[in-house]
C-alpha positions as a Markdown table, in Angstrom:
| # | Residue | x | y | z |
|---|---|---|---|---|
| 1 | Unk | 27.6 | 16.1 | -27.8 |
| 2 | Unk | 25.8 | 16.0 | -24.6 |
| 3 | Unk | 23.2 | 12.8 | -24.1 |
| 4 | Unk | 20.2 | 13.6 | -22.1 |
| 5 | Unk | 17.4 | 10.9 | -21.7 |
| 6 | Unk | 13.9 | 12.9 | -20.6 |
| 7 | Unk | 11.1 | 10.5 | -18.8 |
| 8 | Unk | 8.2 | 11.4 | -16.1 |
| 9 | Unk | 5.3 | 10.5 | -14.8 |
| 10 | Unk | 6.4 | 7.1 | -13.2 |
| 11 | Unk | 3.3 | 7.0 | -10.9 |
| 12 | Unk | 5.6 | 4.2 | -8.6 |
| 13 | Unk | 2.9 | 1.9 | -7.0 |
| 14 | Unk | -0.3 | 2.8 | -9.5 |
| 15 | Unk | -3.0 | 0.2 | -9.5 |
| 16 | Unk | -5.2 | -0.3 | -12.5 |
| 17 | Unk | -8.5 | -0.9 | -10.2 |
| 18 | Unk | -7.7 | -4.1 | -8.4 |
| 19 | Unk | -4.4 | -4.8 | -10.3 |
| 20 | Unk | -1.0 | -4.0 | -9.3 |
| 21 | Unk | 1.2 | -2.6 | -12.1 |
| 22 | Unk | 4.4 | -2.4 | -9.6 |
| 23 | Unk | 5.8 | -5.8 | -11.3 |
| 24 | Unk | 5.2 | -4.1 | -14.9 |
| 25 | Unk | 6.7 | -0.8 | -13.5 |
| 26 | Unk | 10.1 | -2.9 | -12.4 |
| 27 | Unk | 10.5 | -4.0 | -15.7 |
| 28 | Unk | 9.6 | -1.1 | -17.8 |
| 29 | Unk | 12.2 | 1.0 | -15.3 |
| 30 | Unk | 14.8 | -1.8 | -15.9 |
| 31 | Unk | 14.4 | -1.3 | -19.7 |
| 32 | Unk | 15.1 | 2.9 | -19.3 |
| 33 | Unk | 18.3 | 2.1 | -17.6 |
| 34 | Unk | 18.7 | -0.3 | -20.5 |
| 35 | Unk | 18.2 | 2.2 | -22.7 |
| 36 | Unk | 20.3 | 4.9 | -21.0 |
| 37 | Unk | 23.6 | 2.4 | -21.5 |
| 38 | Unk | 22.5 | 1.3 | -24.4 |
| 39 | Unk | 22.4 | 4.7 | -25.5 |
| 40 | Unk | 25.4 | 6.2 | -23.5 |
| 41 | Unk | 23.3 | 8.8 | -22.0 |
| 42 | Unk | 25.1 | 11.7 | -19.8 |
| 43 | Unk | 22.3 | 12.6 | -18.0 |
| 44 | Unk | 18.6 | 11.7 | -16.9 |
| 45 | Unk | 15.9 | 14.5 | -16.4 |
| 46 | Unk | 12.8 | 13.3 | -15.1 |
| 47 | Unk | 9.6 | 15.9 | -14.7 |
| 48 | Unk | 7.7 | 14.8 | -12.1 |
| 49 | Unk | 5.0 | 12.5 | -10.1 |
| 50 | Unk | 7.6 | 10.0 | -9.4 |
| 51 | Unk | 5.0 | 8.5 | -7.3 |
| 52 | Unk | 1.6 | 8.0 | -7.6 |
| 53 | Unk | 0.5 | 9.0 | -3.8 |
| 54 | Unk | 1.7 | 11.1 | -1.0 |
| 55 | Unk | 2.6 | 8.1 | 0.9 |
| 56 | Unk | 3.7 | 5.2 | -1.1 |
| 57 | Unk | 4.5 | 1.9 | -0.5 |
| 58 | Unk | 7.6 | 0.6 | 0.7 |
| 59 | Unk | 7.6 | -1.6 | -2.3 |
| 60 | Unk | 6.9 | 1.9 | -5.0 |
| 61 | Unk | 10.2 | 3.1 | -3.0 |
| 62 | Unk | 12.6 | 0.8 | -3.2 |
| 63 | Unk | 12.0 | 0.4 | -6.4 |
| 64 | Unk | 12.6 | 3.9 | -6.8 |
| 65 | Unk | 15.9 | 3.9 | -5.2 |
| 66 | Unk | 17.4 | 0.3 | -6.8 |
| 67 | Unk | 16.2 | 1.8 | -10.1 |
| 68 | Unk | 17.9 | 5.4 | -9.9 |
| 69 | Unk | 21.0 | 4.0 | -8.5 |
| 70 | Unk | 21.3 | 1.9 | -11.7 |
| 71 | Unk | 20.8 | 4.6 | -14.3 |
| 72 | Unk | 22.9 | 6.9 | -12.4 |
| 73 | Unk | 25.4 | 4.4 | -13.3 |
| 74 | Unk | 27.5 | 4.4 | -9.6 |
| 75 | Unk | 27.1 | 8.2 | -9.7 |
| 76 | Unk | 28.6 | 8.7 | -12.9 |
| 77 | Unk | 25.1 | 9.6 | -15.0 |
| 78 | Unk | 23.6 | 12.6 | -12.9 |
| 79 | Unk | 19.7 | 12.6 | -12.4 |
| 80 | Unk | 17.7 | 15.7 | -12.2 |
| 81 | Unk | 14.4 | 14.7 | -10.7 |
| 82 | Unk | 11.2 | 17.5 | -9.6 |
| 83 | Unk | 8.0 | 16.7 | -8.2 |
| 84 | Unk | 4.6 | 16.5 | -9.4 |
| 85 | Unk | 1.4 | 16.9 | -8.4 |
| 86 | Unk | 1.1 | 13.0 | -7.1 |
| 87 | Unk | 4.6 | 13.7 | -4.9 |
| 88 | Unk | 4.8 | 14.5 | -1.5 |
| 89 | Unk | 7.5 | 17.6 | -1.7 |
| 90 | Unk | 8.9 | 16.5 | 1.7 |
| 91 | Unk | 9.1 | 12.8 | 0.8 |
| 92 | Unk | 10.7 | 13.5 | -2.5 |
| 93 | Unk | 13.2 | 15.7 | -0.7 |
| 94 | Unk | 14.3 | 13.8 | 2.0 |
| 95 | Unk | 16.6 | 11.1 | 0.5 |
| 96 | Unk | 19.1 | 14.4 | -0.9 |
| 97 | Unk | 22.0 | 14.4 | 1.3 |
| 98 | Unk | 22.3 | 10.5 | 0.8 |
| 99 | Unk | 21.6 | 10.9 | -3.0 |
| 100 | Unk | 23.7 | 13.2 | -3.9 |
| 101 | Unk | 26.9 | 11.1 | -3.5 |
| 102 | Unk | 25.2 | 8.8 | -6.5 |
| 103 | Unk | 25.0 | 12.6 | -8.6 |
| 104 | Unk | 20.8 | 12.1 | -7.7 |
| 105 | Unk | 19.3 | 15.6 | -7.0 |
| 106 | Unk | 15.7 | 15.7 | -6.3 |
| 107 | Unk | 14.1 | 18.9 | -6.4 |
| 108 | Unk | 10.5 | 20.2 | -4.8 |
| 109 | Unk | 10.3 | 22.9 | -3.4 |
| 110 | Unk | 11.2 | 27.1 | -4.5 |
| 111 | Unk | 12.8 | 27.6 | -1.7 |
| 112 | Unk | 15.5 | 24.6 | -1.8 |
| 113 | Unk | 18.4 | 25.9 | -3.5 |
| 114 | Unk | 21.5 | 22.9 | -3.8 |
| 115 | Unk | 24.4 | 23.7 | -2.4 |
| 116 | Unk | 27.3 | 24.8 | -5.0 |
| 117 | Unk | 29.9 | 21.2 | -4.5 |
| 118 | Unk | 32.0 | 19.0 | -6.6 |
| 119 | Unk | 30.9 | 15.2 | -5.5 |
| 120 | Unk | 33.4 | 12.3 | -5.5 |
| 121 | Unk | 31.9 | 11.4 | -8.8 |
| 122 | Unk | 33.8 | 14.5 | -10.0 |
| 123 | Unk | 30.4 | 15.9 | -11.0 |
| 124 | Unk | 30.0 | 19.9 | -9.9 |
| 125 | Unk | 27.1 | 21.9 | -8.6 |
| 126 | Unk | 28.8 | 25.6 | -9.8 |
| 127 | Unk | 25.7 | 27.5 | -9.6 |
| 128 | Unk | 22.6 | 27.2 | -7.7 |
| 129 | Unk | 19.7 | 29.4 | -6.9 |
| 130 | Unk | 15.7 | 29.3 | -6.1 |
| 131 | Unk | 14.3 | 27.5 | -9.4 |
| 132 | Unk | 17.7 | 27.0 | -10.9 |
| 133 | Unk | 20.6 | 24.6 | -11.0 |
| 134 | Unk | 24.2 | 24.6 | -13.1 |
| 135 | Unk | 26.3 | 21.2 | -13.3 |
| 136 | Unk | 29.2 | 20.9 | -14.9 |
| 137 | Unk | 30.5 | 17.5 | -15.7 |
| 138 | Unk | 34.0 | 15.9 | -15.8 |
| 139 | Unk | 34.0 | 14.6 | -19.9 |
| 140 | Unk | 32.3 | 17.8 | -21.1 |
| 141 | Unk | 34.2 | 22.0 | -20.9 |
| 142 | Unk | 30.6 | 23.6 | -20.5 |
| 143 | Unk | 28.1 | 23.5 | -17.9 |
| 144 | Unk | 24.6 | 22.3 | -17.7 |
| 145 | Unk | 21.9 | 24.8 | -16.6 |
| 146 | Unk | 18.5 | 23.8 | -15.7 |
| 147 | Unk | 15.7 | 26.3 | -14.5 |
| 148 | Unk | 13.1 | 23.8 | -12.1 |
| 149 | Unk | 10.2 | 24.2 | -12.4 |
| 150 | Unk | 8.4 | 21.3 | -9.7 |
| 151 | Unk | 4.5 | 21.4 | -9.4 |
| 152 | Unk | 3.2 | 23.6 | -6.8 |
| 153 | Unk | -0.2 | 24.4 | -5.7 |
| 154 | Unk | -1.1 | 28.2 | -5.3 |
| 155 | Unk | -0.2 | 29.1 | -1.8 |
| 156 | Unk | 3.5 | 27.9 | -2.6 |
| 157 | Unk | 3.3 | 29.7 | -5.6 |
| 158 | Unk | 1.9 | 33.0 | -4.0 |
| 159 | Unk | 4.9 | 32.3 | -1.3 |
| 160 | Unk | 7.5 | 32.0 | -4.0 |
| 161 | Unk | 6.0 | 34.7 | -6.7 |
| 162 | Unk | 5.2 | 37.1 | -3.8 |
| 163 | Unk | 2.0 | 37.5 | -5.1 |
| 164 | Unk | -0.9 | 38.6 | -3.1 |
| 165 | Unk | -3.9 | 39.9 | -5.0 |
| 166 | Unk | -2.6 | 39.3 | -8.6 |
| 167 | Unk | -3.9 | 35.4 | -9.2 |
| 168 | Unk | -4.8 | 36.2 | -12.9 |
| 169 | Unk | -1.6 | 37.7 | -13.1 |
| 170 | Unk | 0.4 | 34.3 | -12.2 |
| 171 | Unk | 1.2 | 33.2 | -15.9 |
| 172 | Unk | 3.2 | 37.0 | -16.7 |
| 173 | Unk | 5.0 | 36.2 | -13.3 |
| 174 | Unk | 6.0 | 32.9 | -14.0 |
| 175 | Unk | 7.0 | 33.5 | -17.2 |
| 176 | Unk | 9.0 | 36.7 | -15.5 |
| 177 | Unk | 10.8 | 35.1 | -13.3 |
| 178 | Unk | 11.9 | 32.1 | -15.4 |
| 179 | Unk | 13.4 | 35.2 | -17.9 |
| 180 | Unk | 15.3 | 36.6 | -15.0 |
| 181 | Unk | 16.8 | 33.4 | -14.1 |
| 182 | Unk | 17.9 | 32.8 | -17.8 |
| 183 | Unk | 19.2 | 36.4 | -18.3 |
| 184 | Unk | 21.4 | 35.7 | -15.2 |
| 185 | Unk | 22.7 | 32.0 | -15.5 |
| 186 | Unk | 22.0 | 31.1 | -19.3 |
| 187 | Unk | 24.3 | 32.6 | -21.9 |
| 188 | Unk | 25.6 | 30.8 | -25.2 |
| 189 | Unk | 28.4 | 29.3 | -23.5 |
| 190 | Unk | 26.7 | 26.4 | -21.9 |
| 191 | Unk | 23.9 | 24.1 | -22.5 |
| 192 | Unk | 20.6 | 25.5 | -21.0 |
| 193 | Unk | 17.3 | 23.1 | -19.9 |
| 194 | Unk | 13.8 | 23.8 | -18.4 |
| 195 | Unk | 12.0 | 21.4 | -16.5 |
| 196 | Unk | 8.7 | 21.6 | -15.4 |
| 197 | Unk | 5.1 | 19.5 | -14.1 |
| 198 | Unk | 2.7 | 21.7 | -15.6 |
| 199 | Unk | -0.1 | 21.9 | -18.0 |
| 200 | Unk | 1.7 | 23.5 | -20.8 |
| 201 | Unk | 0.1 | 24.5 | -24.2 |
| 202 | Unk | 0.3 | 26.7 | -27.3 |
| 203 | Unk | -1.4 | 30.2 | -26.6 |
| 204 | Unk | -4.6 | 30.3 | -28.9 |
| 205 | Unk | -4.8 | 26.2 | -29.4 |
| 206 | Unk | -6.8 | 23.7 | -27.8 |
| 207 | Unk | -5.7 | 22.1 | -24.5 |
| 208 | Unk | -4.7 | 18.1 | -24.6 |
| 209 | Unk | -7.0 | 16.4 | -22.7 |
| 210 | Unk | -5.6 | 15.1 | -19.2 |
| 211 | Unk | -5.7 | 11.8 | -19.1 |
| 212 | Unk | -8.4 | 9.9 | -17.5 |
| 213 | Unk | -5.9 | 8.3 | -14.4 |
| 214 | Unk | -4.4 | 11.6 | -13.7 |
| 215 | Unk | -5.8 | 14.1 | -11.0 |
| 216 | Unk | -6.7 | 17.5 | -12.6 |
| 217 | Unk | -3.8 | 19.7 | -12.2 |
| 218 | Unk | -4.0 | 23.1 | -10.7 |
| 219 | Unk | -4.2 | 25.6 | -13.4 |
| 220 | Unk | -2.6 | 28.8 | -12.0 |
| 221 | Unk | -4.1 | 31.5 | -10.9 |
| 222 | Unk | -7.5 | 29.7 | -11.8 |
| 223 | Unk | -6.0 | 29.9 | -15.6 |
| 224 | Unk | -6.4 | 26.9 | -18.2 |
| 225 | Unk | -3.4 | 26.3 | -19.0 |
| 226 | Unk | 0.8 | 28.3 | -19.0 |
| 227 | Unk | 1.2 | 29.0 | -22.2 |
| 228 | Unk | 4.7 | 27.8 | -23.6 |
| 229 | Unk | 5.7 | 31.4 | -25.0 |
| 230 | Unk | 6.8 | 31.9 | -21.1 |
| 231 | Unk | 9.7 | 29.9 | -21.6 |
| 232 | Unk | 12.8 | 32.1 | -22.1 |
| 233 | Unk | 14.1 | 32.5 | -25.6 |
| 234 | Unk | 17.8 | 31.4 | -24.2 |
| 235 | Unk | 16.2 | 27.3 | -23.3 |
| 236 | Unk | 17.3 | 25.0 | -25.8 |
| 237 | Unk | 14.7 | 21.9 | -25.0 |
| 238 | Unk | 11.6 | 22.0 | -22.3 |
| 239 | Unk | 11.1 | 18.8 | -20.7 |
| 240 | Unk | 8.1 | 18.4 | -19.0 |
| 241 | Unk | 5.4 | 15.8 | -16.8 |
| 242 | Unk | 2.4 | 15.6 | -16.3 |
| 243 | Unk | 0.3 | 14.9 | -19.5 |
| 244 | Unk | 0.7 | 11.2 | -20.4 |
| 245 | Unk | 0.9 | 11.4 | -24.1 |
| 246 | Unk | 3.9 | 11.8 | -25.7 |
| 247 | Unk | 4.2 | 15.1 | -27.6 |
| 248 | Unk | 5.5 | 18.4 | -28.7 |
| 249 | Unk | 3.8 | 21.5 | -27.2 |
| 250 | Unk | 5.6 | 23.8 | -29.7 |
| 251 | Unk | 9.0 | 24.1 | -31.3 |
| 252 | Unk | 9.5 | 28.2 | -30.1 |
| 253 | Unk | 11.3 | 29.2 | -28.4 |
| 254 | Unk | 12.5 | 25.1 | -28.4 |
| 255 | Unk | 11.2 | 21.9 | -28.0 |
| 256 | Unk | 8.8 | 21.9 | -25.9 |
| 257 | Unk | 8.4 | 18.2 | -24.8 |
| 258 | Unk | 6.0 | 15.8 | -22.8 |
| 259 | Unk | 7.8 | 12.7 | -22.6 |
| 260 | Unk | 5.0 | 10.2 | -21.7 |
| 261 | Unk | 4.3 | 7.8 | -18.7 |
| 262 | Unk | 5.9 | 4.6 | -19.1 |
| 263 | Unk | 2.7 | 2.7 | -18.9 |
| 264 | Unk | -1.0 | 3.1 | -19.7 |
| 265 | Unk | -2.6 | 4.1 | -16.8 |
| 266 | Unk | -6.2 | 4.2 | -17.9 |
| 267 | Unk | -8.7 | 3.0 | -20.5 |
| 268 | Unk | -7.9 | 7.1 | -21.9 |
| 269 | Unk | -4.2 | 6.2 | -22.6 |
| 270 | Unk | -5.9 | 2.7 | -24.4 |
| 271 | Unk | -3.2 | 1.7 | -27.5 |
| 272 | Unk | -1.1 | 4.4 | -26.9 |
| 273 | Unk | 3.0 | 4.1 | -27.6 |
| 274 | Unk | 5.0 | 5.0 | -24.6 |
| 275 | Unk | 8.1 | 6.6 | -24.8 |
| 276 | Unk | 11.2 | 8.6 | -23.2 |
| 277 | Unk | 13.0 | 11.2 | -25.1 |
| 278 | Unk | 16.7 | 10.8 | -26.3 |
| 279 | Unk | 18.4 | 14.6 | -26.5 |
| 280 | Unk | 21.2 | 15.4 | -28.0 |
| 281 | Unk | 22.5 | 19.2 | -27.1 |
| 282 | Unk | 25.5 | 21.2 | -27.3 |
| 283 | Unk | 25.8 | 25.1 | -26.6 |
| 284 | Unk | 24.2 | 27.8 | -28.9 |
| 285 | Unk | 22.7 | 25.1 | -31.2 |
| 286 | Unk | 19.0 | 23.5 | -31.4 |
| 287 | Unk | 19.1 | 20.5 | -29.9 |
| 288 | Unk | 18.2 | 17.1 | -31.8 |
| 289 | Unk | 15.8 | 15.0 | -30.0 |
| 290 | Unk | 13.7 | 11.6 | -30.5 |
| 291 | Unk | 11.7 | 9.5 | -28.9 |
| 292 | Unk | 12.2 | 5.9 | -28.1 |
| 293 | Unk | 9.5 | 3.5 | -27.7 |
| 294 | Unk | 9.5 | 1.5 | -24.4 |
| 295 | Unk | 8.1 | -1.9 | -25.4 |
| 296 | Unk | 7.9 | -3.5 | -21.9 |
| 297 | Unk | 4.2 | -4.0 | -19.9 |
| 298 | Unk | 1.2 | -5.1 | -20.8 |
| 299 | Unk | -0.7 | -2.8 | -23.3 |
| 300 | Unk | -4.6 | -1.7 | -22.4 |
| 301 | Unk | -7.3 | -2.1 | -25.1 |
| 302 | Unk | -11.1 | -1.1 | -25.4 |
| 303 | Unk | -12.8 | -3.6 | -27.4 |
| 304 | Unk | -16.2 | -4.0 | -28.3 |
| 305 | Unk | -17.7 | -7.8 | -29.5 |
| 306 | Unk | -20.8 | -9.1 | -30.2 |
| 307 | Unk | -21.0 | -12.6 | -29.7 |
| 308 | Unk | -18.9 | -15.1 | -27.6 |
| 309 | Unk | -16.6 | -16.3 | -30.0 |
| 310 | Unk | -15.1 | -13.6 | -31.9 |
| 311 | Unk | -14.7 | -12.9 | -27.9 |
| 312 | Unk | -12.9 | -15.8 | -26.9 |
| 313 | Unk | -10.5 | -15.6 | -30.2 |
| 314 | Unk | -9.0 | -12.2 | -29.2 |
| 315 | Unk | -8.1 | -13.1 | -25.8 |
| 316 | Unk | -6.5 | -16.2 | -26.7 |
| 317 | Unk | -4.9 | -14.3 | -29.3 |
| 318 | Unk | -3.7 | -11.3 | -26.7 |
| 319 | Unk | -2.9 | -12.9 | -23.8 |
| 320 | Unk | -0.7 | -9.9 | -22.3 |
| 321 | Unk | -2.8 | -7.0 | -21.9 |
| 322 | Unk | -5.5 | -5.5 | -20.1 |
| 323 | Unk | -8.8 | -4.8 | -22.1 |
| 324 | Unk | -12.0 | -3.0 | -21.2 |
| 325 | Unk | -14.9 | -5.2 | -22.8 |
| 326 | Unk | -18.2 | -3.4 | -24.3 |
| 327 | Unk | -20.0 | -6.7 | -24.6 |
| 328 | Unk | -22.8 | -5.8 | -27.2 |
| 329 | Unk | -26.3 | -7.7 | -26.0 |
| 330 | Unk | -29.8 | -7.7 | -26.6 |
| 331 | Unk | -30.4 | -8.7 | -23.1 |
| 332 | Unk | -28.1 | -8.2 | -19.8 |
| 333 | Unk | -24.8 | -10.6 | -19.8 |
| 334 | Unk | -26.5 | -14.1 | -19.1 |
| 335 | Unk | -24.3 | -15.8 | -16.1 |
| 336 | Unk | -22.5 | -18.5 | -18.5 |
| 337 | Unk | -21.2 | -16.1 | -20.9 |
| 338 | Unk | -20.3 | -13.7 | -18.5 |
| 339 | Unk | -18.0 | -17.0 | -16.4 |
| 340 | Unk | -16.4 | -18.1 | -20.1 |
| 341 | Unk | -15.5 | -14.5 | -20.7 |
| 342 | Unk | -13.8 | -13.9 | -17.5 |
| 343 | Unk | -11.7 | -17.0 | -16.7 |
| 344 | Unk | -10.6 | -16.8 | -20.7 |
| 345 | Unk | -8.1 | -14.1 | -19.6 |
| 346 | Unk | -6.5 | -12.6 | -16.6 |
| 347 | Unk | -6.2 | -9.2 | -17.5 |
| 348 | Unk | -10.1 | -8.7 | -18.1 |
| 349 | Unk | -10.5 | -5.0 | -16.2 |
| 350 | Unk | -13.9 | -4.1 | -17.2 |
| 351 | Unk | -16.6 | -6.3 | -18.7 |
| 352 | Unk | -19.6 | -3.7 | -19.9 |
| 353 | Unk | -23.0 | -4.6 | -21.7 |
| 354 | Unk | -24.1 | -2.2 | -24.4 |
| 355 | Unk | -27.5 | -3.3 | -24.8 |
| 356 | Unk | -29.1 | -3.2 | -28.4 |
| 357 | Unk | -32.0 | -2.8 | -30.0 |
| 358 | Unk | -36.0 | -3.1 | -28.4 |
| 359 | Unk | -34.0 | -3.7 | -24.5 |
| 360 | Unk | -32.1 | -0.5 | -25.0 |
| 361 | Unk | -35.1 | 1.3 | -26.1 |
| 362 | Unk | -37.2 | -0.4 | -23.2 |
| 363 | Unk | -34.2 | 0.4 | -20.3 |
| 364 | Unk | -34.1 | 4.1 | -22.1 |
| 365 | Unk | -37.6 | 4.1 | -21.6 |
| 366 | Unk | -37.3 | 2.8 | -17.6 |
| 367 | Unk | -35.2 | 5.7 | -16.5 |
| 368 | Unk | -37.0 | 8.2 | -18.1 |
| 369 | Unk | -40.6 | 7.1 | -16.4 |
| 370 | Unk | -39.8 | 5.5 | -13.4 |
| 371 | Unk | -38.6 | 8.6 | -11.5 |
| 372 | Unk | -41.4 | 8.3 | -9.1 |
| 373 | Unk | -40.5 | 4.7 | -7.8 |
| 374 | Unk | -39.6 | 3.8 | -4.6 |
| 375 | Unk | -35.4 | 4.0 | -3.3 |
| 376 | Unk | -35.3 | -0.2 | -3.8 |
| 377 | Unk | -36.7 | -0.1 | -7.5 |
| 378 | Unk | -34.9 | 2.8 | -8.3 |
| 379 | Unk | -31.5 | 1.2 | -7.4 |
| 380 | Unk | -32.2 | -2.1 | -9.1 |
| 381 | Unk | -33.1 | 0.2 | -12.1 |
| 382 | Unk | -29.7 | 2.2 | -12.0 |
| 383 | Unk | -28.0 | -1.3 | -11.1 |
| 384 | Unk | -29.2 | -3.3 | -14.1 |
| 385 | Unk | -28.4 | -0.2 | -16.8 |
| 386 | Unk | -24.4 | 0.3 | -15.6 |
| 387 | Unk | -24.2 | -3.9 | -14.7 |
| 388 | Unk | -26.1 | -5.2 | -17.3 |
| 389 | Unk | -28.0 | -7.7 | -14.7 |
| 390 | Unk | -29.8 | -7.7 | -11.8 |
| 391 | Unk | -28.3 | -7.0 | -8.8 |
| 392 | Unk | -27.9 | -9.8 | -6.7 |
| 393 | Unk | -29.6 | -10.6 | -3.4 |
| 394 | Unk | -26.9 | -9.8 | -1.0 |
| 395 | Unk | -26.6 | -6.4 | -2.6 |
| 396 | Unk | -30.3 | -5.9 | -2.2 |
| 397 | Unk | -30.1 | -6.4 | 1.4 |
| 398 | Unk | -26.8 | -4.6 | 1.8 |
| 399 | Unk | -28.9 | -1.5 | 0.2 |
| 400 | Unk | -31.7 | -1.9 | 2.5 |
| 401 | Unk | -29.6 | -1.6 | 4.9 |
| 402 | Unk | -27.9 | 1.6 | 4.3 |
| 403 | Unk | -31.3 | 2.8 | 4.2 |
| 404 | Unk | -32.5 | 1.2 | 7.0 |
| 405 | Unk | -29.7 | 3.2 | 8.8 |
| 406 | Unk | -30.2 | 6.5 | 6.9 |
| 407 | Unk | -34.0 | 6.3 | 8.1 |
| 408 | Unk | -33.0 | 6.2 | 11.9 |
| 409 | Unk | -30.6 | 9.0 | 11.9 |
């Protein structure tokens, strides 16, 4: 039975505002290579935005590289990686003629088709093609084949698709192409994958939401969504990025599979379990699959309170996070409570007011009728109803000055 361990959507070097998460990321990545021994995983698939910029850090790189040359195992555990919307296709590409001799393959672009090899490892490329990819490894008699899917915005996809004037037309020629790459490489006698970084749903159901940290994907062809019925009938599990929930698209024509992010980026992924995806697969059967919870990083919370000690008690009592704080108040934050909320915890992201009762009628009341006041009110108005509080002196001059300098242009 083949092992295949699905992840995505590392986002290598993500801040949560003005916190790192790279030390977080190191050991949540150091608990998936954990869990691929642990597991005796064959093979790693991982779908995309590897990083979280164009240009990342050297930091989000090494780490990249120390951490894929451990779950590869010396070569032995072949990784399948694509890009996503956060990657730079270029950047992602570039370390391949180096990677390969550890059996890492990163694909990101249509046009890059692997050269057909058998690596020291004793791992095989047999088949290659735009989109697609065949392995065959030395412990197992059948191949692996894996149509690619990478994210691509829509002049790469017009480029590849050879599409012109038919934009509305992209999800049929998608879904066509993926069929004639399955009718030619993916019989019953080998194990056959799709990987992909796209917004995938249901036909006819709601979209899932995309999370709050993540840029709006490009939906093809100005569409909503591809619609999983495009995946060829002959794919025996879909594993794909870019939503940061884990969860099952649909079961037809397989599982079809978002994996998660290994961390909660945003206040949107709040409590949320994180996982990667343990498959199980073996030719002309339906694959088994679970996920496995990743336990490591600090959890995000959104918590409201309404006094300072039921305050104080949870973040002594959850001193690992980070939390967003909706501070309920009839009045703005006063200065002490705001200093004994803040140095209780060093994972405090957010502190909000929600003011209550006659002030939250009165500040309602404010924005509705003060329309007519001058540029100075009007920003100490807008200031006190996000902040809570007045704004402070040097930000009073600092916005006098910005229209100071708008005045004389």
């Amino acid at each position: 039975m083949l092992k295949i361990l699905h992840s995505a959507d590392w986002h290598l070097g993500k801040r949560l505002q003005e916190y790192p998460r790279l030390p977080e990321q190191a050991l949540i990545l150091e608990e998936i290579c954990e869990i691929a021994d642990r597991e005796q995983v064959d093979m790693v698939v991982l779908a995309g935005d590897i990083f979280d910029t164009f240009n990342p850090s050297h930091e989000a790189v090494e780490l990249l590289y120390k951490t894929l040359k451990k779950l590869s195992n010396d070569g032995k555990r072949p990784i399948i990686a694509i890009s996503g919307n956060h990657d730079s296709n270029q950047f992602v590409s570039a370390p391949n003629p180096l990677a390969k001799e550890l059996s890492i393959f990163f694909y990101s672009q249509y046009d890059q088709v692997f050269q057909k090899e058998t690596l020291d490892t004793g791992i095989s490329i047999t088949e290659a093609a735009e989109g697609f990819v065949e392995l065959k490894l030395p412990k197992f008699d059948f191949p692996i084949r894996i149509i690619l899917a990478p994210y691509a915005n829509e002049v790469s996809l017009k480029t590849y698709l050879g599409e012109e004037d038919k934009e509305a037309e992209f999800r049929k020629v998608l879904g066509e192409k993926w069929r004639a790459i399955a009718d030619r490489y993916c019989d019953s006698q080998g194990v056959n994958l799709f990987m992909a970084h796209f917004f995938f749903i249901k036909e006819g159901e709601k979209p899932e939401e995309e999370p709050e940290s993540e840029r709006p994907i490009l939906h093809v062809g100005g569409t909503q969504a591809l619609y999983s019925h495009l995946i060829p009938p002959q794919i025996q599990y879909a594993a794909l990025g870019h939503l940061h929930r884990y969860h099952s698209v649909d079961k037809n024509p397989c599982p079809v599979v978002y994996s998660s992010s290994p961390l909660s980026y945003s206040f949107s992924e709040a409590e949320q379990t994180k996982q990667v995806v343990l498959i199980e697969a073996q030719p002309n059967s339906p694959v088994n699959y679970r996920p496995i919870p990743l336990v490591s990083g600090r959890p995000l919370y959104q918590k409201s309170f309404n006094n300072l000690d039921e305050t104080l008690l949870w973040l002594s009592e959850n001193p690992y996070c980070f939390v967003e704080i909706v501070y309920e108040t009839e009045q703005s934050i006063d200065a002490e409570t705001r200093k004994n909320i803040m140095k209780a915890h060093d994972g405090i992201v957010n502190l909000i007011p929600k003011l209550i009762g006659d002030a939250a009628s009165a500040e309602a009341g404010l924005r509705a009728e003060d329309l007519g006041q001058d540029m100075n009110t009007l920003f100490g108005l807008f200031y006190k109803s996000s902040k809570g509080m007045e704004p402070n002196d040097d930000l009073k001059t600092l916005f006098q000055e910005i229209l100071d300098q708008d005045d004389s242009q």
